[in-house]
KOLKOL-272769 format. One record per residue (C-alpha): residue number from 1; chain; x, y, z. Coordinates in steps of 0.1 Angstrom, whole numbers, plus 5000, padded with zeros to 4 digits. Example, Ala and Ser with C-alpha at 12.3 -4.5 7.8 and 13.67 -1.06 7.14 Angstrom:
! residues 2
[node 1 'A' [5123 4955 5078]]
[node 2 'A' [5137 4989 5071]]
***
This chain:
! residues 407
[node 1 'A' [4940 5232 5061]]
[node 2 'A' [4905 5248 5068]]
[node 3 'A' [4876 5221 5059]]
[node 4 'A' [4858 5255 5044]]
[node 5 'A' [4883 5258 5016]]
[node 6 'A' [4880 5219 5001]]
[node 7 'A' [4852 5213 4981]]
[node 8 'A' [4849 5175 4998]]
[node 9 'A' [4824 5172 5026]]
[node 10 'A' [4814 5142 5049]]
[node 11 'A' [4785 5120 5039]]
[node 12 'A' [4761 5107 5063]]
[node 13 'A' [4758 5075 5043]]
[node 14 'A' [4781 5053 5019]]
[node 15 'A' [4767 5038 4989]]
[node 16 'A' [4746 5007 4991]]
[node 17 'A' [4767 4981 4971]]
[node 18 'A' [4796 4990 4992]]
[node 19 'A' [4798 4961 5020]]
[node 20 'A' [4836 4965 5035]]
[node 21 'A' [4838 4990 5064]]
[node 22 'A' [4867 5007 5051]]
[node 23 'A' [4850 5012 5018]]
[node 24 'A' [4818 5026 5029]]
[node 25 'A' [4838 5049 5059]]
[node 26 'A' [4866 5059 5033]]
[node 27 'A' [4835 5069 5010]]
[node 28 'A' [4819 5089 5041]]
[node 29 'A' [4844 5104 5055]]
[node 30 'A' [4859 5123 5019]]
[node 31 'A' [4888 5100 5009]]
[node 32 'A' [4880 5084 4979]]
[node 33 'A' [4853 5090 4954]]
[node 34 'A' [4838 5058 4939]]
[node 35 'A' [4834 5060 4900]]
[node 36 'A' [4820 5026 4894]]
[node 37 'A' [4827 4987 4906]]
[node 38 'A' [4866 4985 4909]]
[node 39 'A' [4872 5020 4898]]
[node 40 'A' [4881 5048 4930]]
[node 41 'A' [4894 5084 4927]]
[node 42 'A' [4911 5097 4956]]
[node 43 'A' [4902 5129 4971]]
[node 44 'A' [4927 5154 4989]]
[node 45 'A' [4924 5136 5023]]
[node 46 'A' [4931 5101 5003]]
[node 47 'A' [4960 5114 4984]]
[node 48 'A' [4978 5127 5009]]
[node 49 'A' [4974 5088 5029]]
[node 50 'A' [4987 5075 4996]]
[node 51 'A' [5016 5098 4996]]
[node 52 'A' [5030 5091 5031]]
[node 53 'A' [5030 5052 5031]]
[node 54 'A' [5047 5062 4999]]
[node 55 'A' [5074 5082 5014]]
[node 56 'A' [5077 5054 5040]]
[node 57 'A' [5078 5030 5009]]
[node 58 'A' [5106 5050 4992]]
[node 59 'A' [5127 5057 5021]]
[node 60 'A' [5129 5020 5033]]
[node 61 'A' [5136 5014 4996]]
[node 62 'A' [5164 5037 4989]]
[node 63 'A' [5178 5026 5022]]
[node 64 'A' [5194 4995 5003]]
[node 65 'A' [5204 5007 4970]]
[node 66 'A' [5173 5010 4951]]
[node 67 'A' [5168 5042 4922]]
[node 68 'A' [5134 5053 4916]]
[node 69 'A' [5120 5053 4877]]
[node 70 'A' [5082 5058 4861]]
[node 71 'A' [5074 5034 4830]]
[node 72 'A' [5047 5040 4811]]
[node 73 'A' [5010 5024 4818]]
[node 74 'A' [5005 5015 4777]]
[node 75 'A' [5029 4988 4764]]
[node 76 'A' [5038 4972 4735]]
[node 77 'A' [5023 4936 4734]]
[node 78 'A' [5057 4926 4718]]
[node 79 'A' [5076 4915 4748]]
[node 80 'A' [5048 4899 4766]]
[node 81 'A' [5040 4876 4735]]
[node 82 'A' [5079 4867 4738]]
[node 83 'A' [5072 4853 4773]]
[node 84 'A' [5035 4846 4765]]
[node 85 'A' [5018 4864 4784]]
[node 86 'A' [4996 4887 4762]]
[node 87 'A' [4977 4865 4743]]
[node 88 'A' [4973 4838 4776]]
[node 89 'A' [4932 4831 4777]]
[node 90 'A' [4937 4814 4814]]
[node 91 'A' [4952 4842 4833]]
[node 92 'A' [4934 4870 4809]]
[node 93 'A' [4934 4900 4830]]
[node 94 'A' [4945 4924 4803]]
[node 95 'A' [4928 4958 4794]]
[node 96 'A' [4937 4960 4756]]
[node 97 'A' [4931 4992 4731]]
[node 98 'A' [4942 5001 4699]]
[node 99 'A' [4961 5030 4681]]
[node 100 'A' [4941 5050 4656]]
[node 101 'A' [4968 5044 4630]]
[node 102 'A' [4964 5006 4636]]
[node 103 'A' [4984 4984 4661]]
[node 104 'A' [4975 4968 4695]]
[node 105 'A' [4982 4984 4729]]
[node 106 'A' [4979 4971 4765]]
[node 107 'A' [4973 4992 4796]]
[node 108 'A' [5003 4972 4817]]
[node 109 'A' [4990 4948 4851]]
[node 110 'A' [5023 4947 4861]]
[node 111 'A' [5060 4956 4844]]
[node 112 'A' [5085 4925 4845]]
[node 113 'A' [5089 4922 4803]]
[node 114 'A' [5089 4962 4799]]
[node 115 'A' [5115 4970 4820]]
[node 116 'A' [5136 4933 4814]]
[node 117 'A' [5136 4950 4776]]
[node 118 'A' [5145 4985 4791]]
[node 119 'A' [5174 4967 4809]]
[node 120 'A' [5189 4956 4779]]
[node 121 'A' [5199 4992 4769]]
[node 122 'A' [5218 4995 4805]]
[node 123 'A' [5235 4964 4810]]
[node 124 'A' [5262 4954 4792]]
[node 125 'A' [5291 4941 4814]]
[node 126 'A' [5290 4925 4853]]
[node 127 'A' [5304 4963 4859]]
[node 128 'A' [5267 4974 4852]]
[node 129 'A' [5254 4949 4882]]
[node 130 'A' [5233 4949 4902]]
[node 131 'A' [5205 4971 4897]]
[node 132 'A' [5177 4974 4920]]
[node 133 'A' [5148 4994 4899]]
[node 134 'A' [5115 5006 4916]]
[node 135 'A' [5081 5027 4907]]
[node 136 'A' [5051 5037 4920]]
[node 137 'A' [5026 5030 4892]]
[node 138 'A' [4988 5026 4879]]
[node 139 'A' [4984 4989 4874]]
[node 140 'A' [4952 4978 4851]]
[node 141 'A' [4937 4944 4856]]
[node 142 'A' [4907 4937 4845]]
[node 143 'A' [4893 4915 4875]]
[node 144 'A' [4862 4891 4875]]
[node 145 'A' [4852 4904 4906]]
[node 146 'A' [4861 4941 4923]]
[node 147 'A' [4853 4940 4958]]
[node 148 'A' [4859 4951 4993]]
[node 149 'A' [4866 4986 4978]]
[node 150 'A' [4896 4996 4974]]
[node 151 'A' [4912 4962 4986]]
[node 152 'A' [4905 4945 4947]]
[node 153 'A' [4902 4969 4922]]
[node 154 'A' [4909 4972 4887]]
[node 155 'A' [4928 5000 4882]]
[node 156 'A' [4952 5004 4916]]
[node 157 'A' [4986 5018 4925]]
[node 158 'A' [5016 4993 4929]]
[node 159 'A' [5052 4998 4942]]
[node 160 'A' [5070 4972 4918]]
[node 161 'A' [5109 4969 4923]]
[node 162 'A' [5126 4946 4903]]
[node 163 'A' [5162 4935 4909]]
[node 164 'A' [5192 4926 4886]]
[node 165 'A' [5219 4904 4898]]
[node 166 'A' [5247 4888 4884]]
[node 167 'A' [5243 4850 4896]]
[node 168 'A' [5223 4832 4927]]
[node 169 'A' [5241 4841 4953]]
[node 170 'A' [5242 4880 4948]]
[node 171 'A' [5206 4880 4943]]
[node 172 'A' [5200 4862 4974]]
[node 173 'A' [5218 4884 4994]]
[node 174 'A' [5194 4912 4985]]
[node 175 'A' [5164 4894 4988]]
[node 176 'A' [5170 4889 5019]]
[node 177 'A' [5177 4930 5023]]
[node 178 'A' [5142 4932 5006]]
[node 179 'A' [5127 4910 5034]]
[node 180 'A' [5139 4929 5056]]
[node 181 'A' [5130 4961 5045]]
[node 182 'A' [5096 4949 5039]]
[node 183 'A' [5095 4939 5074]]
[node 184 'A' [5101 4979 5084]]
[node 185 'A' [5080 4991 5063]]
[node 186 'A' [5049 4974 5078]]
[node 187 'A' [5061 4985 5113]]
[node 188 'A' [5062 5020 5105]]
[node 189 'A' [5026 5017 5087]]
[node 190 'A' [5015 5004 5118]]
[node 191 'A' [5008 4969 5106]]
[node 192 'A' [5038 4950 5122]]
[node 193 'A' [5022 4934 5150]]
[node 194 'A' [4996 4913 5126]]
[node 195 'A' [5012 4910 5093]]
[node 196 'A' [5033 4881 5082]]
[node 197 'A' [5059 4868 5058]]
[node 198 'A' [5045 4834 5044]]
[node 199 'A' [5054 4808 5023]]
[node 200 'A' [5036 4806 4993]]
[node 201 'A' [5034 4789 4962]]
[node 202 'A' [5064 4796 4940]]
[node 203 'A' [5046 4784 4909]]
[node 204 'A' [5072 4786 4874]]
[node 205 'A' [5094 4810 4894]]
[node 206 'A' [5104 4791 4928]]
[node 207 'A' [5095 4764 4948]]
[node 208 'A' [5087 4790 4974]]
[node 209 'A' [5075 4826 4971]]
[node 210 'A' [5071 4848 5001]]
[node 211 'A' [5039 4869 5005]]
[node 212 'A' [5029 4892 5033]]
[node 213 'A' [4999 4890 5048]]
[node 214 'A' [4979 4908 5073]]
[node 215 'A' [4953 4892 5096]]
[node 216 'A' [4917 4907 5088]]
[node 217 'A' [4880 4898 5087]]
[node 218 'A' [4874 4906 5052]]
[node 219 'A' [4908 4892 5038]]
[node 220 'A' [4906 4868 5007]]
[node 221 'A' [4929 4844 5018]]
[node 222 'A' [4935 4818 5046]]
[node 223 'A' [4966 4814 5063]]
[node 224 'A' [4981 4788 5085]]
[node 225 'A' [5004 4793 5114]]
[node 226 'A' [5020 4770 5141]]
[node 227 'A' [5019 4782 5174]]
[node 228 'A' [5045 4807 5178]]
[node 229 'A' [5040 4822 5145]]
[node 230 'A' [5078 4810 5132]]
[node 231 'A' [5060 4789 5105]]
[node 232 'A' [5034 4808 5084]]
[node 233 'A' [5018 4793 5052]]
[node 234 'A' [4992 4802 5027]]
[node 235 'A' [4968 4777 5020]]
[node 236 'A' [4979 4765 4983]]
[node 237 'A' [5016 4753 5000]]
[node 238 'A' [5001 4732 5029]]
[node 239 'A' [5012 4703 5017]]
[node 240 'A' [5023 4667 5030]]
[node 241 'A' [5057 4674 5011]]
[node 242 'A' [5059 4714 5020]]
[node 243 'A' [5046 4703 5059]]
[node 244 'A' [5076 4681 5059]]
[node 245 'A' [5100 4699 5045]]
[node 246 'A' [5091 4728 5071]]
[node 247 'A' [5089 4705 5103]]
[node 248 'A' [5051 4709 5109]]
[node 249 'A' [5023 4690 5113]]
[node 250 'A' [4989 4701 5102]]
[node 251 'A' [4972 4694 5133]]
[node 252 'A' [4991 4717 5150]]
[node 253 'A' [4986 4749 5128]]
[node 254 'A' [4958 4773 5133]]
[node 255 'A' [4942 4791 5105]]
[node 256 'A' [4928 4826 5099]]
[node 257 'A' [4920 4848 5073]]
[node 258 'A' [4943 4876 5059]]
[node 259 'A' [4946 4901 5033]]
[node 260 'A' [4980 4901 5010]]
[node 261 'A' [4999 4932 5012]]
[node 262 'A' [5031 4924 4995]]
[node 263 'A' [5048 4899 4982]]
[node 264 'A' [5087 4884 4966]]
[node 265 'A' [5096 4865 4941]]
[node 266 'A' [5128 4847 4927]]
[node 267 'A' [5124 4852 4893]]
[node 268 'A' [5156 4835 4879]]
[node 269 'A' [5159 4837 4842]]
[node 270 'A' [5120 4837 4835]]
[node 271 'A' [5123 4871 4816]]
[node 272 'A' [5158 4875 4806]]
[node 273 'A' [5164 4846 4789]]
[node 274 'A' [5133 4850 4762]]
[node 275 'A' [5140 4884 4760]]
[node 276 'A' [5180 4883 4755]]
[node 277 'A' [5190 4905 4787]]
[node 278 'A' [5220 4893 4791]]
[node 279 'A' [5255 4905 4804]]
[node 280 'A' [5294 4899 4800]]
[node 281 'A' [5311 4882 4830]]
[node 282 'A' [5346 4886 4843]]
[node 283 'A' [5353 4858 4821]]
[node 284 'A' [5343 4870 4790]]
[node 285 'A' [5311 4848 4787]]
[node 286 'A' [5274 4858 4781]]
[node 287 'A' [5254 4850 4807]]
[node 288 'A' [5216 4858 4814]]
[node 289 'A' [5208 4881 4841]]
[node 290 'A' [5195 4866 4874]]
[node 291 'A' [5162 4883 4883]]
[node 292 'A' [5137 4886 4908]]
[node 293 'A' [5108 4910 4915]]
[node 294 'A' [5089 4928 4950]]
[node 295 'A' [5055 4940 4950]]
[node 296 'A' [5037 4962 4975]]
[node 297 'A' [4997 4975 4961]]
[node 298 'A' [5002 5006 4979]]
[node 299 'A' [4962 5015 4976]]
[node 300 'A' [4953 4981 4990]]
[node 301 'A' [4975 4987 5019]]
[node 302 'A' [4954 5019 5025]]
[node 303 'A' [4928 4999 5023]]
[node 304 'A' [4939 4974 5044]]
[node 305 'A' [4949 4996 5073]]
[node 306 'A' [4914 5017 5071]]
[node 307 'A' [4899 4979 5076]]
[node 308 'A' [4921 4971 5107]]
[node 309 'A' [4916 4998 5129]]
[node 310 'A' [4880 5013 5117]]
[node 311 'A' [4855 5014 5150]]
[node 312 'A' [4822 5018 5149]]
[node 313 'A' [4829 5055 5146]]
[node 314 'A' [4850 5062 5116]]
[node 315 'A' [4885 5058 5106]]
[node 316 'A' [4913 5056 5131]]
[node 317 'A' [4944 5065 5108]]
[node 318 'A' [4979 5058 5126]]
[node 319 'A' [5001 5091 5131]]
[node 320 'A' [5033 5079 5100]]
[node 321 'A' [5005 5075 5077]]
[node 322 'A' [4976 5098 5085]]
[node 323 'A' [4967 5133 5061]]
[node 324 'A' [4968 5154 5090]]
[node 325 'A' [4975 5153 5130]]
[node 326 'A' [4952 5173 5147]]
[node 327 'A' [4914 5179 5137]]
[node 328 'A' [4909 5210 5154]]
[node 329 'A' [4876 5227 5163]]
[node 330 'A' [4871 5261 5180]]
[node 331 'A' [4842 5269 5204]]
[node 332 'A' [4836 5307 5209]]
[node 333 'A' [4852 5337 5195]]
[node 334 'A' [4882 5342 5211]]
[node 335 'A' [4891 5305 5205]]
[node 336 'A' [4880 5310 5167]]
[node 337 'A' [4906 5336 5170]]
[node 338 'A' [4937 5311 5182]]
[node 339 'A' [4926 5287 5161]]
[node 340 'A' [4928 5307 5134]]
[node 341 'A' [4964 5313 5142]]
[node 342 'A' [4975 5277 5144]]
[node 343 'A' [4961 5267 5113]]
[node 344 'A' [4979 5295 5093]]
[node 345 'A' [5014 5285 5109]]
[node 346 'A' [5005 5246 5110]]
[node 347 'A' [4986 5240 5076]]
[node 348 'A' [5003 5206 5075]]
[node 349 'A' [4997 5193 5100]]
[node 350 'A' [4961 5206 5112]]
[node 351 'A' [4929 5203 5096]]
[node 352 'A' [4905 5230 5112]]
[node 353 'A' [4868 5222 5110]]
[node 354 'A' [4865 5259 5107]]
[node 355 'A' [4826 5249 5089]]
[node 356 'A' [4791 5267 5103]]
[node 357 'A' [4781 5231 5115]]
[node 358 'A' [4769 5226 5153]]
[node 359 'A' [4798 5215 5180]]
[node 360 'A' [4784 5179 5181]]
[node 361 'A' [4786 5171 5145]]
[node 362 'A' [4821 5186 5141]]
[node 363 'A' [4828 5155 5171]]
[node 364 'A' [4810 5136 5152]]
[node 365 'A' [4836 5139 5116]]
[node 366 'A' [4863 5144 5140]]
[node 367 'A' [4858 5101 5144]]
[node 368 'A' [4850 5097 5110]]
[node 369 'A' [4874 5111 5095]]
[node 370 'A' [4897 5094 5122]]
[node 371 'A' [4928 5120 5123]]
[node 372 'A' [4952 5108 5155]]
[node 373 'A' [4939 5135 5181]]
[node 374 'A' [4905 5157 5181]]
[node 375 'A' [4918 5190 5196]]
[node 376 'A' [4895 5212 5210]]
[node 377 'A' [4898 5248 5220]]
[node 378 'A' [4870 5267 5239]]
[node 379 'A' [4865 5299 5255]]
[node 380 'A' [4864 5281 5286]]
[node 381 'A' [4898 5261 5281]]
[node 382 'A' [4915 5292 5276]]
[node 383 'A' [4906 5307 5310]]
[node 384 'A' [4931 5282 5323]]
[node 385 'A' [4955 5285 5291]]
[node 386 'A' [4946 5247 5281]]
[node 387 'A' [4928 5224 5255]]
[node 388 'A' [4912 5198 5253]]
[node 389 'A' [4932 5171 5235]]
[node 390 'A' [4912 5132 5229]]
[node 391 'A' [4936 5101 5211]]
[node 392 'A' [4913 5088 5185]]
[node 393 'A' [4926 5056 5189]]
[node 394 'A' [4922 5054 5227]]
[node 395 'A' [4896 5078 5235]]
[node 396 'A' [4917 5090 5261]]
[node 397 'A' [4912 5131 5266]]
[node 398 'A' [4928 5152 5292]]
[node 399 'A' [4935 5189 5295]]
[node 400 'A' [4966 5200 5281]]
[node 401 'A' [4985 5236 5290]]
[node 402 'A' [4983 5252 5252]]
[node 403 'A' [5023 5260 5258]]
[node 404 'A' [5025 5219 5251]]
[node 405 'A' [5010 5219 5220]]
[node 406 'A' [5038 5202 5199]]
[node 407 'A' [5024 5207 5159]]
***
């Protein structure tokens, strides 16, 4: 991709109400666009971010059985009154319209009664179970307070799978599948060496929940964690009773802050009981379908990972998850010439800064916009058939012969 053909270009400074780093560098640098408090667009270099730790997302997902479907955002407040949750003035996060013709609409914050309803066109018998039903979609919620850009927003992307089982013990068993697939999917986003799976409240659901949560600065919550990091709690379950039950004592946990970037739940019969999804067993008998549901806020784990590795120069984008691998600039005409040559066959994977600005500033985006190596090609490197290639993430730069260019 040359930078000459996309109509988004690098700002010098982020706007002033912006206070998290990766908000005001995501700003800067051409990722996202911000519309107003809580509210983001995201630009061609932000979309295609989004898109990978999607793929990686789907293809952890698929791995164990899942199927892929798209709701809509708009629902009918029928369902959610059944279970209710429409009309609940507590836990009012709802964005609420309604039709021209008369009738009330909601623009969904998450999809457990839509798709429990959906479910009860598809399952029928225990021959229909289990199903394990995912999407990637916009979530609305109207929060009190948007901050740390596009870690808490109002309107957000969400992977939300929810699973179908036929008793306990089935449902169990993929849980724990989901853990673990979880678990891979933070490794390959590059977050696997600081995000955890903690106990959390359960609330109506469970006695325990399971959230992931990755250690940051700016996080808005506070975990606890003994000393080898086998035990890891948020701070709602640190208990007497939960400390017990767990074999720790308080005293010996440490704490820090984190951000939540996923979390489980053992739903049981919650939704399909109130709204009647049911399914014949082997015996003959109705029986209400065994639920539970798995969350991942896709944009907030862009967000998260532009927070954790951010320097004081830009973003620093790890390679599974980054828009492109090589920023490329040129010096000199001949290397304008090669350059233009790798772009053409490589427009995937190399974003050429192929712009009228000055050497020095084109090093100077190359951090910002924090793509895994800054490869440089000069009139002078190609005496010796070389380039100059720097790790963005190490600073590390060495000579390379161009024949080991690997795009």
């Amino acid at each position: 991709m040359k930078r000459s053909k996309s109509f988004v270009k690098t700002l010098r400074a982020a706007p002033k109400d912006e206070s998290a780093k990766s908000a005001q560098y995501l700003i800067r640098a051409g990722f996202v666009h911000k519309e107003m408090a809580g509210l983001y667009d995201f630009l061609p270099l932000g979309l295609r971010v989004l898109e990978n730790i999607k793929s990686i997302v789907r293809e952890e997902l698929n791995k164990i059985g899942c199927e892929e479907l798209q709701m809509t955002a708009l629902q009918n407040p029928e369902p959610w009154k059944k279970t209710n949750r429409f009309d609940d003035q507590e836990v009012d996060i709802w964005f609420k319209t309604e039709l021209s013709a008369g009738g009330e609409l909601g623009l969904a914050p998450t999809h457990e009664e839509p798709i429990t309803t959906l479910m009860r066109t598809y399952i029928e018998s225990y021959k229909d179970l289990p199903v394990y039903a995912y999407q990637f979609q916009t979530k609305f919620r109207n929060e009190l307070r948007a901050k740390s850009g596009i870690l808490r927003t109002r309107e957000f992307l969400m992977k939300d799978l929810y699973s179908f089982s036929p008793d306990e013990e089935s449902h169990e068993q993929f849980y724990h599948q989901a853990e673990a697939a979880y678990k891979r999917i933070y490794e390959r986003l590059g977050l696997g060496d600081c995000t955890y799976e903690t106990f959390a409240s359960g609330g109506i659901f469970a006695k325990f929940s399971h959230e992931f949560q990755t250690i940051l600065d700016v996080g808005e919550d506070t975990i606890y964690f003994n000393k080898d990091k086998s035990v890891v709690l948020n701070e709602e379950v640190l208990l007497p009773e939960v400390l017990d039950e767990l074999g720790v004592k308080k005293e010996d946990l440490k704490s820090a802050r984190a951000a939540e970037v996923g979390n489980i739940f053992t739903l049981k019969y919650k939704y399909s009981e109130p709204l009647g999804l049911e399914y014949t067993n082997k015996d003959g008998e109705r029986r209400p379908v065994f639920m539970g549901c798995y969350g991942i806020g896709i944009s907030r784990v862009m967000g998260v990972i532009a927070e954790k590795y951010a320097d004081d120069k830009g973003l620093v984008w790890p390679e599974n998850i980054a828009p492109y691998k090589y920023y490329l600039i040129a010096i000199g005409d001949e290397a304008e010439k090669l350059a233009e040559e790798y772009e053409a066959k490589n427009s995937e994977t190399i974003l050429y800064d192929d712009t009228s600005a000055r050497p020095g500033e084109k090093f100077k985006d190359a951090e910002l916009i924090g793509l895994p190596f800054r490869l440089v090609i000069s009139d002078k490197t190609l005496a010796d058939n070389s380039a100059e290639l720097t790790n963005r993430q190490t600073g590390e730069t060495k000579l390379i012969p161009l024949s080991d260019l690997k795009f």
